[in-house]
TORKOL-678084 format. One record per residue: chain; x, y, z of N, C-alpha, C in turn. Coordinates in Angstrom, 1 decimal. Example, Ala and Ser with C-alpha at 12.3 -4.5 7.8 and 13.67 -1.06 7.14 Angstrom:
BEGIN
{rec 'A'; {13.2; -5.7; 7.8}; {12.3; -4.5; 7.8}; {13.2; -3.3; 7.8}}
{rec 'A'; {12.8; -2.2; 7.1}; {13.7; -1.1; 7.1}; {12.9; 0.0; 7.9}}
END
This chain:
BEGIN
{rec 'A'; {124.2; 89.4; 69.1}; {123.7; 88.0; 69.1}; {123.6; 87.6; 70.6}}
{rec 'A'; {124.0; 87.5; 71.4}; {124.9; 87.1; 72.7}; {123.2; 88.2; 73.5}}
{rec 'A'; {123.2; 89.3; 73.3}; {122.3; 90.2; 73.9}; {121.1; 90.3; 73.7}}
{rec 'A'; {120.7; 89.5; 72.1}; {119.2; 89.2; 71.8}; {118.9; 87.3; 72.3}}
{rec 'A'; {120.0; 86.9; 72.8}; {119.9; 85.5; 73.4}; {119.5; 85.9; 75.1}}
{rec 'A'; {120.3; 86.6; 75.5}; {120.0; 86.6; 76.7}; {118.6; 87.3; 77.0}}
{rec 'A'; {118.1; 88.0; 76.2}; {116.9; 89.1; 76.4}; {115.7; 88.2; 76.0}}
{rec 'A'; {115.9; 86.7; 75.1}; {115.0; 85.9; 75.1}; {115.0; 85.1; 75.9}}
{rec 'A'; {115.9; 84.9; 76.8}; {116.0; 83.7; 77.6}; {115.3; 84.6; 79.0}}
{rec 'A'; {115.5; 85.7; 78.7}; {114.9; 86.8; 80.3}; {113.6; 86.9; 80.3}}
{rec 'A'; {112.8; 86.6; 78.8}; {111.5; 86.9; 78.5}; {111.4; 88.5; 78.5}}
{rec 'A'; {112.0; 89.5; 78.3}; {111.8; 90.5; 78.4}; {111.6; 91.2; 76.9}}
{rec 'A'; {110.3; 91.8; 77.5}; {109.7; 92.6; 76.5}; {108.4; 91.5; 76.2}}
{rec 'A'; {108.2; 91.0; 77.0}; {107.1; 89.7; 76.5}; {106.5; 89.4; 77.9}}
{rec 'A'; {105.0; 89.8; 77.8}; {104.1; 89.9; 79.4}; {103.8; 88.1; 79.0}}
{rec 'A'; {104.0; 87.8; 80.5}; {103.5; 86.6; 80.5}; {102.4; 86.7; 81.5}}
{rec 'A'; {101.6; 85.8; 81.9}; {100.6; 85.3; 82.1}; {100.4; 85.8; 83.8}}
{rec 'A'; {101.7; 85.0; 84.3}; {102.0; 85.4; 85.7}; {102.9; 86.2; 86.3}}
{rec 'A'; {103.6; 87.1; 84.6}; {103.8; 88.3; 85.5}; {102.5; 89.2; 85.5}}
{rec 'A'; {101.5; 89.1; 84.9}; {100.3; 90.1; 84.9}; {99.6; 90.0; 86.1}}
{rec 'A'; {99.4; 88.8; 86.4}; {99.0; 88.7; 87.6}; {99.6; 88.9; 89.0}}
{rec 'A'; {100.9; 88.5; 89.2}; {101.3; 89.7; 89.8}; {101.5; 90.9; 90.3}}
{rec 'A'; {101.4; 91.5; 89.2}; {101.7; 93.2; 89.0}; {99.7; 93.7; 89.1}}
{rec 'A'; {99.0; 92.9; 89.0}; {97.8; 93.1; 89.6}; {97.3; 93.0; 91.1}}
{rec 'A'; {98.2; 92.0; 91.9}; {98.0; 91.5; 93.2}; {98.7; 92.7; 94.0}}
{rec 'A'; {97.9; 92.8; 94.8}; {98.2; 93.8; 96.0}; {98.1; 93.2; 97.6}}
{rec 'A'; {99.0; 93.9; 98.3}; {98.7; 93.3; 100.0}; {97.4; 94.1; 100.5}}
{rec 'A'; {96.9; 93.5; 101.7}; {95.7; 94.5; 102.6}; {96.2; 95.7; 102.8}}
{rec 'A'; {97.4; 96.0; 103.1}; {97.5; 97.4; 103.4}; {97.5; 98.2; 102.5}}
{rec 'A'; {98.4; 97.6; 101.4}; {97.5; 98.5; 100.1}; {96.0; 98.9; 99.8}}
{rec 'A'; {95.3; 97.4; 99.9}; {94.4; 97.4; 99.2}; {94.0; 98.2; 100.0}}
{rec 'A'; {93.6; 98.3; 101.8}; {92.9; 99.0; 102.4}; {93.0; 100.8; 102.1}}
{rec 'A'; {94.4; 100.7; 102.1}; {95.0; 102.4; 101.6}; {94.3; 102.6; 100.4}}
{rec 'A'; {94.2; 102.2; 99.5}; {93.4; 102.9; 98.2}; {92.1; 102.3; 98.7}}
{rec 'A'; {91.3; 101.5; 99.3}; {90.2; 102.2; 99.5}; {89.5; 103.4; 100.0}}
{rec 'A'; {90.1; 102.7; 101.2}; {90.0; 104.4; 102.5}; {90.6; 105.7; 101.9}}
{rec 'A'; {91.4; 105.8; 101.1}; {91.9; 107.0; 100.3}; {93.0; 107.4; 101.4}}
{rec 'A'; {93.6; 106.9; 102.5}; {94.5; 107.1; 103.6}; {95.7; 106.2; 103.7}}
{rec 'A'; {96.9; 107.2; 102.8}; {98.0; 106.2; 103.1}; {98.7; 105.7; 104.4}}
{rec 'A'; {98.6; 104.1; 104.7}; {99.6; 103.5; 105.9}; {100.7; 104.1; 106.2}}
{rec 'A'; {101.8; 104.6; 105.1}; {102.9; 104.8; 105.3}; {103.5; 103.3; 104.7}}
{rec 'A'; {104.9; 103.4; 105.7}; {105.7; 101.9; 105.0}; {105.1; 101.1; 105.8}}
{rec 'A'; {105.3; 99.5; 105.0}; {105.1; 98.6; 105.4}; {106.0; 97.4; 104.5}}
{rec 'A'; {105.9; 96.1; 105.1}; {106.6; 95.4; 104.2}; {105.7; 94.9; 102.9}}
{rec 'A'; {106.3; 95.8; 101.9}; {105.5; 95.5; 100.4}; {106.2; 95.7; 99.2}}
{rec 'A'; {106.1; 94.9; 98.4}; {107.0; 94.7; 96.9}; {106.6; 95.7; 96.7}}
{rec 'A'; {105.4; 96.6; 96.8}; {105.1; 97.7; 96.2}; {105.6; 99.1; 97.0}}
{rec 'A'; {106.3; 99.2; 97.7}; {107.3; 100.1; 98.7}; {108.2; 100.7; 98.0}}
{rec 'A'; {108.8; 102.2; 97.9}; {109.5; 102.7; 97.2}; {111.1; 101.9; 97.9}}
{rec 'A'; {112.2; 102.1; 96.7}; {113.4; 101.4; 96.9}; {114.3; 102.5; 97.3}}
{rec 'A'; {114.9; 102.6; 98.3}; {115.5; 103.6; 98.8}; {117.2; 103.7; 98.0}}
{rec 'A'; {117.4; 103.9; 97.2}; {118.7; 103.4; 96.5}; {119.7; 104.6; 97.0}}
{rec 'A'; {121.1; 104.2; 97.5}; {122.7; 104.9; 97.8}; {122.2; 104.8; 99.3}}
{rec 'A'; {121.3; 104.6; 99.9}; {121.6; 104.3; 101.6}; {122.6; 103.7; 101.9}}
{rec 'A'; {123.4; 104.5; 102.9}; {124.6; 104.3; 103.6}; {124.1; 104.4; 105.1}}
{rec 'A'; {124.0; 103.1; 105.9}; {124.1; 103.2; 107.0}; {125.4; 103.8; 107.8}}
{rec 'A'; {125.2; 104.5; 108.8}; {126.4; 105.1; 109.9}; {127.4; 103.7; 110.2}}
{rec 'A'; {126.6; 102.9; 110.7}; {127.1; 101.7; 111.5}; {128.0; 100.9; 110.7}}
{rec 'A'; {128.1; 101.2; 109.0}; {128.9; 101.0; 108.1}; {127.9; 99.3; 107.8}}
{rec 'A'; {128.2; 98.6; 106.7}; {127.4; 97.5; 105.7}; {126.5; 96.9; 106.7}}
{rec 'A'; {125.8; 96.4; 106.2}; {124.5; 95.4; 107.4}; {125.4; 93.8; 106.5}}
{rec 'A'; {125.6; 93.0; 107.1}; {126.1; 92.0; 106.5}; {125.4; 90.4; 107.2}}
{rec 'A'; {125.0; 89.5; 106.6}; {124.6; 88.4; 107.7}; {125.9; 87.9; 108.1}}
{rec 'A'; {125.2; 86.8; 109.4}; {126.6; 86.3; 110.7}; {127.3; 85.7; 110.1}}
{rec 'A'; {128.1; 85.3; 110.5}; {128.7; 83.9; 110.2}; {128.1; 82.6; 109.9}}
{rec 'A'; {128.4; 81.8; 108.9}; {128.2; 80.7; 109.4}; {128.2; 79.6; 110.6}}
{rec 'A'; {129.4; 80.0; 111.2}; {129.7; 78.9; 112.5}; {129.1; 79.6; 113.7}}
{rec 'A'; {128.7; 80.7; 113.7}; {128.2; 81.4; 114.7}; {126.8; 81.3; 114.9}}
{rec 'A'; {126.2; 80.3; 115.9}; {125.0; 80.4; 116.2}; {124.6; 80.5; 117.7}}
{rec 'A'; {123.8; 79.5; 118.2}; {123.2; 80.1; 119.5}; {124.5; 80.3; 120.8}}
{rec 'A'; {125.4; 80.0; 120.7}; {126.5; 79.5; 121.8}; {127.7; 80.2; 121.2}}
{rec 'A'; {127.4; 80.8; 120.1}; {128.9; 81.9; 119.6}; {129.6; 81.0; 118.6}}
{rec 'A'; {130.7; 81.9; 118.2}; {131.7; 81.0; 117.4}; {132.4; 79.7; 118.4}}
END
């Protein structure tokens, strides 16, 4: 019950209007890449593969602090 509540409230399994139109919208660099038939490489694009278990060396990327801005903590 609990799981076919949440799955209607997510809309899932049900194309809406503006997710179609999204998932049809593309950036220039795409669009230019499937014209030209020559892929850019990466760029910044929802359509960019998701690199999943990256572990940076430098250990977590985390944002700053709050209180820390132009003059330091």
């Amino acid at each position: 019950m609990e799981r076919e509540s949440f799955l209607m409230n997510m809309s899932v399994g049900r194309e809406a209007a503006t997710a179609a139109a999204a998932a049809a919208a593309a950036c220039d660099v795409c669009l230019k890449a499937k014209t030209s038939g020559v892929d850019d490489g990466f760029h910044l694009c929802v359509h960019d593969a998701v690199t999943v278990g990256f572990r940076s060396p430098a250990g977590p990327i985390s944002r700053p602090a709050r209180n820390s801005g132009e003059n330091g903590p």
